[in-house]
C-alpha positions as CSV (number, residue, x, y, z in Angstrom):
1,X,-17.5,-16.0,-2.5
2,X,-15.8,-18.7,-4.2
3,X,-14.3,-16.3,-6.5
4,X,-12.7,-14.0,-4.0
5,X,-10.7,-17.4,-2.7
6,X,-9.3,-18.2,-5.7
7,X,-7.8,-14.5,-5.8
8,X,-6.9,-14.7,-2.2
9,X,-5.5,-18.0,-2.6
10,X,-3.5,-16.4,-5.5
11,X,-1.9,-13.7,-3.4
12,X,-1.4,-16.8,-0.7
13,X,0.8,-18.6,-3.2
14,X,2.7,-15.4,-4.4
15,X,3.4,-14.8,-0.8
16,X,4.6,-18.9,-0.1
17,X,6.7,-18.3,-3.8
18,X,8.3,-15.3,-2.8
19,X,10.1,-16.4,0.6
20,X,11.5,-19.8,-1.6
21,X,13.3,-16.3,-3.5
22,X,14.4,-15.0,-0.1
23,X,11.7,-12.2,0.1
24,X,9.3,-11.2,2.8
25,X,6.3,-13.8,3.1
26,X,3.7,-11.4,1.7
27,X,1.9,-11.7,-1.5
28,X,-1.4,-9.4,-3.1
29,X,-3.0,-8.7,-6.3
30,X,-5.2,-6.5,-8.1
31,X,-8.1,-7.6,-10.1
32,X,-10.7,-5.5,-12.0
33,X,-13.7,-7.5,-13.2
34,X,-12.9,-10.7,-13.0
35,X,-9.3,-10.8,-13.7
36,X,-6.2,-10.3,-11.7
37,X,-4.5,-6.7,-13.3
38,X,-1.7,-6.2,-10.5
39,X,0.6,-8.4,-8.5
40,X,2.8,-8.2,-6.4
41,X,5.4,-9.6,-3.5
42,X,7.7,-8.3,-0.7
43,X,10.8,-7.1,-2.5
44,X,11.9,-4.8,0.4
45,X,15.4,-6.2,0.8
46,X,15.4,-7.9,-2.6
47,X,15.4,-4.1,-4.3
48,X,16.7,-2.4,-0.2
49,X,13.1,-0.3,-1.2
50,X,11.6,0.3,2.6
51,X,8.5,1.1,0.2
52,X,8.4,-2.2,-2.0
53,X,5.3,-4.2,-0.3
54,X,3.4,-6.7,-1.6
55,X,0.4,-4.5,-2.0
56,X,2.4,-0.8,-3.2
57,X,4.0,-3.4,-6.0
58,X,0.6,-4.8,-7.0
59,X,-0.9,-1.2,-6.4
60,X,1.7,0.2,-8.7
61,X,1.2,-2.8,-11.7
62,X,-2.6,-2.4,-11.4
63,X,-2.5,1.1,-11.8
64,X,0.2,1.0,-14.8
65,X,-2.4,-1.5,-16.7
66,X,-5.1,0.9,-16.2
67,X,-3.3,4.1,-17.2
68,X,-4.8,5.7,-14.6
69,X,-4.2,6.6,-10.5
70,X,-8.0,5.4,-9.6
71,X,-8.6,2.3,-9.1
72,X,-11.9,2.5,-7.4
73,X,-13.7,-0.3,-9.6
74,X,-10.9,-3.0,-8.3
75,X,-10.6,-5.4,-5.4
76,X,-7.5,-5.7,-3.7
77,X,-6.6,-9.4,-2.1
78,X,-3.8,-9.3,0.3
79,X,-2.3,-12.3,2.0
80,X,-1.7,-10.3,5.1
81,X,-3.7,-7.5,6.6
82,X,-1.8,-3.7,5.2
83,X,0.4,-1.7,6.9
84,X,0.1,1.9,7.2
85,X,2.2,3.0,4.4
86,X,0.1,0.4,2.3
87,X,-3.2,1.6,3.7
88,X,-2.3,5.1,2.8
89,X,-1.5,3.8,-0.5
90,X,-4.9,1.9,-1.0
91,X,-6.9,4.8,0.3
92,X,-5.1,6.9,-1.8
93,X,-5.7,5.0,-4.8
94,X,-9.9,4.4,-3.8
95,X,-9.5,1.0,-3.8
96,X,-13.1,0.4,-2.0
97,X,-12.6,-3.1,-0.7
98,X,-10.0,-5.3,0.3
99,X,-9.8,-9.0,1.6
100,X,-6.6,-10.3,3.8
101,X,-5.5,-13.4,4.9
102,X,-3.4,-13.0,8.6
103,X,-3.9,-10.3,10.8
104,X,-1.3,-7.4,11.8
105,X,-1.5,-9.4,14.7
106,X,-0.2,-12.7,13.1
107,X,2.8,-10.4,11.3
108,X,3.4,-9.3,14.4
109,X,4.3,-13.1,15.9
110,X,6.9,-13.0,12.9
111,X,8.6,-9.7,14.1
112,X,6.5,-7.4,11.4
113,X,5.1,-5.3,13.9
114,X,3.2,-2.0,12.7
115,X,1.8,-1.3,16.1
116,X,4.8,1.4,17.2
117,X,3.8,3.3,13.6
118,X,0.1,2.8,14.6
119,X,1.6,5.1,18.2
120,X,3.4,7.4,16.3
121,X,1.0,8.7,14.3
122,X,-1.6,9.1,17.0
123,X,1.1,11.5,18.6
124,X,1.2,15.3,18.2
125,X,4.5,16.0,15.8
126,X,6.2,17.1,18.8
127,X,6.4,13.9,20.2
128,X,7.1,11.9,17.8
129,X,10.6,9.6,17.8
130,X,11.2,11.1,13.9
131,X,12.3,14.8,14.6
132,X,9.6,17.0,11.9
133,X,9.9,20.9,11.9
134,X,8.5,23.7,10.0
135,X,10.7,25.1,7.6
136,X,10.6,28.0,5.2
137,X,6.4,27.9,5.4
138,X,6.1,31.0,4.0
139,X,8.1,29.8,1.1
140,X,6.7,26.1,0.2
141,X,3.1,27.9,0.8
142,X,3.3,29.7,-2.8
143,X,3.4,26.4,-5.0
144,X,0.1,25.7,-3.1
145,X,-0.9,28.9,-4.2
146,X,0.2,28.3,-7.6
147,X,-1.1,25.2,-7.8
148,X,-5.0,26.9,-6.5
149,X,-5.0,28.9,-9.4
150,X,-4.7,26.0,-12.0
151,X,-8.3,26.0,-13.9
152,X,-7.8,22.4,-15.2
153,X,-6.4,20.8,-12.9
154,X,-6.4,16.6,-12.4
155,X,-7.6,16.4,-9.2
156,X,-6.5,13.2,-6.6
C-alpha cells in the first residue's frame, strides 16, 4: 500500500503545481511496474483543449512510452475521481485499476460537476440537450463493411 501513496501523492502534487500555473487543480500518472510512465495535469484552458485532462494527458504520455494503445499492465493514480470522457478513455485503453484522491462529489463543491453528463447519457438520443441525427447511414455503413473484410486487422 505504501507504494500506491507515493504515486498518488505524486499526482496530488502535480495537481497542487499545476493551479500555481493557472490550470485546473487535477493531477494523474501512469506507472507500469514500479515506475511512473505517464503524467499529466489539467491543461483545458492552458491549450482551450475541452479534452486535455489530467488523466487523457497522462493516458496519452503513458501510451506514447509504450508504443502501444493497451495499457492493461498499468495502474492509473488520479488525484480526482474521472470524468466520463476520461473513464471512456481509461476503459478504452484497459487500464484495469485505478486509485483517486476526491470524489466527483468533491469536484462538484468546486463547480466541476459531471453529474448533468452522467443524465445525458442515460437519456434516449432523442432527448438529449445535444441535437444527434442519423445521416447518410446507408453511406457511413460501407467503411464498416470495408473495414469487416480486413483479414489482419489490429483489433481495439
Amino acid at each position: 500500500m505504501e507504494e500506491h501513496k507515493k504515486f498518488m501523492r505524486i499526482a496530488i502534487e502535480l495537481a497542487t503545481m499545476n493551479i500555481k500555473k493557472k490550470g485546473g487543480p487535477f493531477g494523474a500518472v501512469v506507472v507500469k511496474d514500479g515506475e511512473v510512465i505517464g503524467k499529466g495535469v489539467n491543461q483545458v484552458t492552458n491549450f482551450n483543449d475541452p479534452t486535455a485532462h489530467a488523466e487523457m494527458l497522462a493516458i496519452r504520455e503513458a501510451a506514447a512510452h509504450l508504443k502501444s494503445f493497451n495499457l492493461s499492465k498499468c495502474i492509473l493514480y488520479t488525484s480526482c475521481e474521472p470524468c466520463p470522457m476520461c473513464m471512456g478513455a481509461i476503459y478504452w485503453s484497459r487500464i484495469p485499476t485505478l486509485y483517486f484522491g476526491n470524489s466527483k462529489e468533491d469536484a462538484a463543491q468546486i463547480d466541476f460537476n459531471d453529474a448533468f453528463i452522467y443524465k445525458e447519457l442515460n437519456l434516449p438520443i432523442e432527448k438529449r440537450s445535444v441535437l444527434m441525427k442519423p445521416l447518410l447511414t446507408h453511406e457511413a455503413i460501407t467503411t464498416f463493411n470495408e473495414w469487416k473484410l480486413i483479414p489482419h486487422k489490429t483489433k481495439y
